[in-house]
C-alpha positions, 0 to 999 in steps of 0.5 A: 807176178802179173798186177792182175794176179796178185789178188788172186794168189793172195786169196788163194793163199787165204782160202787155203792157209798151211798148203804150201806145196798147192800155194807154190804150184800155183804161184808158178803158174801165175807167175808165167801166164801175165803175157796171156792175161794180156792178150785174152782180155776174154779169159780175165773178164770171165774168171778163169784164173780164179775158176781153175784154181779152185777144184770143182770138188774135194772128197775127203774119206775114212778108210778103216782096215784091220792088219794081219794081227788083228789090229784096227787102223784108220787111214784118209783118203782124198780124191780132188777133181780139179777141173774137167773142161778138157774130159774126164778127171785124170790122175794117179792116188799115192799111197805115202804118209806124208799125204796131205789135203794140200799135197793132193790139191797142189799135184791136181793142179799140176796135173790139169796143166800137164793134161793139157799140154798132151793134146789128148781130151783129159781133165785134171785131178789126184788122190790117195791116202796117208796109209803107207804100203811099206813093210806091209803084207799083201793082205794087209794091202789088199785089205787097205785097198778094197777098203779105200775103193768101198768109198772111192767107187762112187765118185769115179768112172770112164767118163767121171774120173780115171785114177792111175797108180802114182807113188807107193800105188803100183801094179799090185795095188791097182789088182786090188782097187780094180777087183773091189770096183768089179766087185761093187759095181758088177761091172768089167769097166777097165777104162775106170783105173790105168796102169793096170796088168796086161791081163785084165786091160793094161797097156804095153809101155804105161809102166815105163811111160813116165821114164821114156817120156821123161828122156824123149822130153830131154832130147827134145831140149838138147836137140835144138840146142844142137846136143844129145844124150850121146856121150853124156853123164847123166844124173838121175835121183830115186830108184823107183819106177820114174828113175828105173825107165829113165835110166833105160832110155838114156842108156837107149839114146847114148846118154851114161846115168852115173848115179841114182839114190832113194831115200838113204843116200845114192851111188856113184857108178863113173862105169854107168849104172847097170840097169840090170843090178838095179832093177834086181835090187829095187824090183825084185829084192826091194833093198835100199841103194847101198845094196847095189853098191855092195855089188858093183865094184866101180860104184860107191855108196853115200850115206846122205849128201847130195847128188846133185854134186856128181858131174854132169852135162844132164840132170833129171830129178826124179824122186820126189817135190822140192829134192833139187834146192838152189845149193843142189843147182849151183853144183850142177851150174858149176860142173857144166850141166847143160839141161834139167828134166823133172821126172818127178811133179815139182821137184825143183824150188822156185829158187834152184829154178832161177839159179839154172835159167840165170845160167842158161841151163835147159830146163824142163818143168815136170808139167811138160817133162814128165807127161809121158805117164798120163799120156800113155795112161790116156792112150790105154784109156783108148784102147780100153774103149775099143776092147783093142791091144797095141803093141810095145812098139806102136804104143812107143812110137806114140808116146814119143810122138806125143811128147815130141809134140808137148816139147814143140808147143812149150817151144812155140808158145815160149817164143811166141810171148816173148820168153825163147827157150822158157819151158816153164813159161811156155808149158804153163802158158800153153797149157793155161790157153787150152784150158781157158778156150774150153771153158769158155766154151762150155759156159760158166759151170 
């Protein structure tokens, strides 16, 4: 690190003890952004490092809801606005027990980075609650929901803050958070919430935005390489949304997923995942993996394990933070994998990252790879703001587009500060200049 940083990363760590996954994100960035503190005086002498790792607001909230039988739960919700120089606060709520201030705050900082790196005018910031929809009833969602939003209205907007849906909040989570905002504001706002149904103001493709992305992102890594997806066994961890468009992709470009997992274990198909068995068993059934596998007669199923030990040339992790260890990358470096994407935020440790670029693996850090969720969000914010309705196919081409782009500018700004083929370097130092210049801009605020 930077000699110029360290201070600051120490008072980071003091300010906010016991939030690891915020001090690893953070710890990543400034690890990468040296070359440009030396290079912009301008941003040292006016804070900027310090400014963008503290957000410009926490809210933290009670949220009490009553479960079928009558029962009293009290759930906390988060929203952390991290930095709007760029536009709006933007970033998706997760609804998982293992919610944390620390865990909002480190996915906020990422996102502020990942925002940038679109090209598109979108501030930073995250929330979500401790509250677990699994095994609940719909109602028992719905009132979690309308609860949640009673105080979460009053701090967001078109113009303030423009949450999505991220892990366990999907689109009938989102119904229920955009019909409580209706209903409090007396206001028919889409452009407050993304990732809403077509009917009420969604966009075509933002389901699948983050997969695509993900796979747009990777053949973009092999393309300069001299490689594709044609040919290639691929291997994608998590069943959920990320992981189910991924595969859709890969399978579109030429690629072969031949595993996928959840929480339980993941199955190995050496046939190719059938995207349609799997989606019937996570979309449809909700069963765990090993239901696919008592389907498929080329697939086997593994109790726990790692996934990362099947073949192959192109690995995409993305479950959830720090799945892929040092131990899971070696595997792959062994088998002749050729490039990572992190369709997940952060799900690889400092320590597996440098085993892959100690190998010369591709690997594209999740601020860059996995932007194709917040980007589609972005261009449904558009369409919100002109009552307008894109195609599937137009809004494709322009996700693609936009992550064609976000790969050049990782690729370009690598080069250009010394560290060719770094993604990470490049992404955190693209993303980093962008912010910076804005706030310059807009005085000390």
């Amino acid at each position: 690190m930077h000699k110029a940083l360290q201070p600051i990363y120490e008072r980071v760590l003091s300010r906010n003890p016991g939030e690891t996954e915020f001090h690893q994100a953070v710890r990543e960035v400034l690890e990468s952004i040296g070359p440009a503190v030396d290079k912009h005086p301008e941003y040292a002498d006016a804070k900027i490092v310090e400014r963008i790792c503290e957000p410009e607001r926490q809210i933290i909230f009670r949220v009490p809801w009553e479960d079928d039988h009558g029962g009293i739960h009290i759930n906390r919700g988060f929203r952390v606005e991290f930095n709007s120089a760029l536009g709006p606060y933007k970033g998706g709520l997760r609804f998982h027990p293992t919610v944390l201030l620390g865990t909002v705050k480190f996915l906020g900082f990422e996102q502020v980075f990942k925002n940038a790196l679109t090209g598109l005018p979108i501030g930073g910031g995250k929330g979500g609650s401790d509250f677990d929809p699994r095994g609940r009833s719909d109602r028992e969602v719905m009132r979690f929901c309308q609860s949640f939003m009673l105080e979460l209205y009053r701090h967001i907007g078109e113009y303030t803050d423009v949450p999505a849906g991220d892990m366990g909040v999907g689109g009938r989570e989102l119904g229920y958070l955009f019909g409580q905002y209706k209903r409090i504001t007396n206001r028919y706002e889409s452009g407050v919430l993304t990732g809403k149904g077509l009917l009420y103001g969604g966009a075509q493709v933002r389901r699948e935005a983050t997969g695509y992305g993900s796979a747009f992102f990777v053949e973009q890594m092999l393309r300069v390489r001299g490689q594709s997806f044609e040919g290639k066994d691929v291997v994608v961890s998590g069943s959920g949304n990320v992981a189910i468009y991924t595969i859709e992709k890969v399978h579109e470009l030429g690629g072969r997923v031949v595993a996928c997992s959840d929480s339980g274990g993941f199955v190995h198909d050496p046939d190719g995942i059938d995207l349609e068995l799997l989606k019937d068993v996570k979309e449809v059934r909700r069963e765990r993996i090993s239901a696919y596998a008592d389907k498929a007669s080329s697939a086997t199923f593994v109790d726990g394990g790692s996934i990362w030990e099947v073949p192959c040339q192109v690995a995409l992790p993305s479950a959830t933070q720090n799945e892929l260890d040092a131990a899971g990358a070696a595997a792959l470096v062994r088998n002749g994998c050729l490039a990572v994407g992190e369709g997940a935020n952060m799900p690889t440790t400092p320590d597996a990252v440098r085993v892959l670029h100690e190998a010369g693996v591709a690997f594209g850090p999740g601020k860059a790879a996995n932007a194709g969720g917040v980007a589609a969000s972005a261009l449904e914010m558009q369409q919100n703001a002109s009552r307008d309705s894109w195609t599937f196919e137009h809004s494709e081409a322009r996700l693609r587009d936009i992550m064609i782009d976000i790969h050049a500018r990782c690729h370009q700004t690598a080069e250009e500060y010394g560290a060719p083929g770094n993604y990470v370097a490049g992404a955190n130092i693209a993303g980093y200049a962008r912010v910076a210049e804005a706030m310059l801009a807009l005085g000390l605020i």
